[in-house]
Every structure is written in C-alpha cells, then in structure tokens.
C-alpha positions in Angstrom: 10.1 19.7 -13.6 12.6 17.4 -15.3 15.2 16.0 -13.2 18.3 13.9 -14.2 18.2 11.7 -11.4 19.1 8.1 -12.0 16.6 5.6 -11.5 15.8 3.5 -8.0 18.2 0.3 -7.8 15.6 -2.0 -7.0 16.5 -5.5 -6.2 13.2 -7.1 -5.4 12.7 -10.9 -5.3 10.2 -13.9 -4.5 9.5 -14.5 -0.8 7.3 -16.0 1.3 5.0 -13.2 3.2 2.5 -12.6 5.7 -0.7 -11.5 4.6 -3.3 -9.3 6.7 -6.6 -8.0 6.3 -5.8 -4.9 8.9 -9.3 -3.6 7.8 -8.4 -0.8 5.8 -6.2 -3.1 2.9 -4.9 -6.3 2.4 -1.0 -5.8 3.6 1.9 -8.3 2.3 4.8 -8.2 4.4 7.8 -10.3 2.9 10.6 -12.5 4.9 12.9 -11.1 2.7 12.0 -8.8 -0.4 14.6 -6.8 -0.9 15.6 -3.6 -1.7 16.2 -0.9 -2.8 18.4 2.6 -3.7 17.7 5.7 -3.6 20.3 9.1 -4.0 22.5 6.5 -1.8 20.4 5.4 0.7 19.2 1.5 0.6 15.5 0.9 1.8 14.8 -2.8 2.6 11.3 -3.4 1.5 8.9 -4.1 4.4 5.2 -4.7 3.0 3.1 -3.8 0.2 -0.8 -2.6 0.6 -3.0 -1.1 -2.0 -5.8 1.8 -2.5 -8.8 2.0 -4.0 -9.2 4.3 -6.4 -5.3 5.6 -6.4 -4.3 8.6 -3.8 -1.9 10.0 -6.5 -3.9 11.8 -9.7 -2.0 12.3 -12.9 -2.9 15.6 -14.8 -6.1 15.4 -12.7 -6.6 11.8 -13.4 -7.2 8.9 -10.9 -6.6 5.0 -11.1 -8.8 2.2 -10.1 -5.9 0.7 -8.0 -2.4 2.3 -6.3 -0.5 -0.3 -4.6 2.4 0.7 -2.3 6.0 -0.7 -1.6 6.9 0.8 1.5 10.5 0.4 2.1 12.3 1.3 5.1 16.0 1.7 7.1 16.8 0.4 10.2 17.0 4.0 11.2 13.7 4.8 10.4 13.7 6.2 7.1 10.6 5.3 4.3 11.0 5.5 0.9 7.3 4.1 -0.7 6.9 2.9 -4.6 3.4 4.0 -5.7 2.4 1.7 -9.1 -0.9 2.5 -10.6 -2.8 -0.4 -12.2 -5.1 -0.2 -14.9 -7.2 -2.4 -17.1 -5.6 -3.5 -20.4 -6.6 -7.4 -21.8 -6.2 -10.5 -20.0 -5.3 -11.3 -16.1 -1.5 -10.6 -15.3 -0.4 -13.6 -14.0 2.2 -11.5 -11.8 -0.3 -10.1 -9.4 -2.5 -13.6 -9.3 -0.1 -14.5 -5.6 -1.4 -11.3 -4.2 -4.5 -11.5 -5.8 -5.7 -14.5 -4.2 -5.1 -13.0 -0.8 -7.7 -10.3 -1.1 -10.8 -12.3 0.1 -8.4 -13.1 3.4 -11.1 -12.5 6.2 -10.8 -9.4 8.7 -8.1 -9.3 11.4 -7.0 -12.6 10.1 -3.9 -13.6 8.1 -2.6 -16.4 5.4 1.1 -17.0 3.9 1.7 -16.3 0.2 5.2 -16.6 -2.0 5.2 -13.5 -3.8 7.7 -12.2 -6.8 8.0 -8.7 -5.4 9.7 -7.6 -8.7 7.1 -9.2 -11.2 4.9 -6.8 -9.8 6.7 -3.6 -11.1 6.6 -1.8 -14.6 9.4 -2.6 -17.1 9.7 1.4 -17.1 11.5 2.9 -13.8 11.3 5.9 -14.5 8.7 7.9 -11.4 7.5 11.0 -10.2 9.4 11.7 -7.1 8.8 14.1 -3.9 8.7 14.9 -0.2 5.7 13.6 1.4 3.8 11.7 4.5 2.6 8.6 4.4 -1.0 8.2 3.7 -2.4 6.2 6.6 -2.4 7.8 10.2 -0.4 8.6 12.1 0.5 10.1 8.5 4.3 10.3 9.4 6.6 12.9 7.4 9.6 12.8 5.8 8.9 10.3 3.1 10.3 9.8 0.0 7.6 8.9 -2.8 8.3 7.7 -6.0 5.8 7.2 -7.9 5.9 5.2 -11.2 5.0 7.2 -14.2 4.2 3.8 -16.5 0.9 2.0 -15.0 0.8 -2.1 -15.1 -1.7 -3.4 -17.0 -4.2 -6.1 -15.2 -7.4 -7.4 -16.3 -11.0 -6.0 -15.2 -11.3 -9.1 -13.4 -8.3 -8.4 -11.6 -9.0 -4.7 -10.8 -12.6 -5.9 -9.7 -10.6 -8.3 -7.1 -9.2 -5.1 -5.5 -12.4 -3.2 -5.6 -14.2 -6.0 -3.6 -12.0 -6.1 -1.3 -11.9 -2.7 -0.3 -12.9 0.6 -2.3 -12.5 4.0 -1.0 -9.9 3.4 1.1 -8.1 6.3 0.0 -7.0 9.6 1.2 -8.0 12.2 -0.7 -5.8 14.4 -2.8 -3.3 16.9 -0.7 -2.3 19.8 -2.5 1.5 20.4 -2.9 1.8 23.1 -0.6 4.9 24.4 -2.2 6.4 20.9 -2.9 8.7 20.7 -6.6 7.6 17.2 -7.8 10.2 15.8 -10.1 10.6 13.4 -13.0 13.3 11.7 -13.7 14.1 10.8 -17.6 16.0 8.2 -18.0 15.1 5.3 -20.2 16.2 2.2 -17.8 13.8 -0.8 -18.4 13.7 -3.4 -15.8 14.7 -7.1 -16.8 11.8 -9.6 -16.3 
C-alpha cells in the first residue's frame, strides 16, 4: 500500500561509541548520535546491531546483512531503522569504523567514532509498520521502518559480518493482519 507519509527527519552524526560483542551481534551504542522524527515523535538514537542474513524479506527475498538503528524516547518508545546491505564493487569506506569492531572478543567491549549518518542510503524513502523487536524479550509496539534502497558494501565487507556472526536472525513472522506501508516521496539524504 502507498502511503504519503513524509520521510523520517533523521539527524544522525559522528560519535564516539561503545562497542560490545553481547554474543548474539556486535552492538554500537553512541554518546550522542542523534535523532530522529517520526509522524511527530523524536526518537534519540541508542545503538545499532546487525543480522545475518536480514530478518526482513523483500518480495520473498533475503539480504546477506540487516543492520538496526534502534531509536528510542525517554518514555519508552522504539522506533528501529532496518538498512539492508548488499554487495556492489569496492569496500564502503562508511561502514570501515564499525567494521573493524566485529572481531571485538565475546563479552568484551572497545570504543569506536562512528558517522551514524554515513551509514544510511541517500534514498529515505522505507517500508514502514507495527511490529516487536526481534530479540527477546521481543517487546511490542515498535515502529519499523525499513529502508526500501540497500547500501552497497564490498564482499569483503559482507564477509566481515558473516564471520562474525551468521544466523543470528529471527526468522520471518507473517503479518498477521498488519498494512505495511510505503512511503513515496523522493527525499535524498545530503552526504
């Protein structure tokens, strides 16, 4: 279903994060990373993780990687950014900060500066419903937005995420009456 909704306002920047192996994914949690806007509500970024092949499917087809943004409000609210990556040519020198964390050993963490915003397609335009998150204790009431333009990285780079962890995803849900949207607008992100 096509929907005229207006794009996230996402005002992402570089910080300095945390970085943990929890065991399951490599999780980057920023001192300050911004935010964003959703339908009037702002969302202040709170750590990104990624999966293994991707726990979204597009017309029945999967990605190598899905990393998440999850965003949240000091009242409890999550809105999570899905961006599929894919590989397309050489590394992406965006995602090298975060790449370099993935060999971080179990239960152990490092520091990284990241550019939260590099990370994201030029395209904002996402898939967007009512969900859970993916990880127990799979809390409802989130709002996903999924990215409908992937990021190219290189093989090398997807190979990187693979190492680290693969099949750490959950598997596809059905919708269970869920609308999944679209939104159509044309806004392009300045890099």
């Amino acid at each position: 279903m096509l929907a005229d909704a207006p794009d996230p306002v996402i005002q992402y920047g570089d910080s300095a994060a945390s970085v943990v192996n929890n065991g399951h994914t490599i999780q980057a949690s920023p001192a300050r990373g911004g935010t964003i806007s959703v339908s009037g509500t702002t969302y202040a970024l709170s750590q990104i993780h990624f999966h293994a092949p991707s726990e979204h499917v597009v017309n029945g087809n999967s990605y190598p990687v899905e990393v998440h943004f999850v965003n949240t409000t000091a009242d409890g609210k999550v809105a999570v950014l899905g961006v599929f990556l894919t590989p397309g040519g050489a590394d992406n020198p965006a995602w090298d900060s975060y790449i370099k964390t993935l060999a971080t050993p179990k239960s152990l963490s490092e520091s990284a500066k990241i550019n939260f915003a590099s990370l994201l397609p030029a395209d904002r335009s996402t898939f967007r419903y009512g969900g859970s998150l993916t990880t127990p204790p799979c809390t409802e009431g989130v709002s996903w937005l999924v990215f409908t333009t992937a990021v190219q990285v290189s093989q090398q780079q997807i190979d990187a995420f693979v190492h680290a962890y693969d099949h750490n995803n959950r598997p596809v849900e059905p919708l269970d009456g869920r609308t999944i949207t679209i939104d159509h607008s044309t806004t392009k992100a300045a890099h």
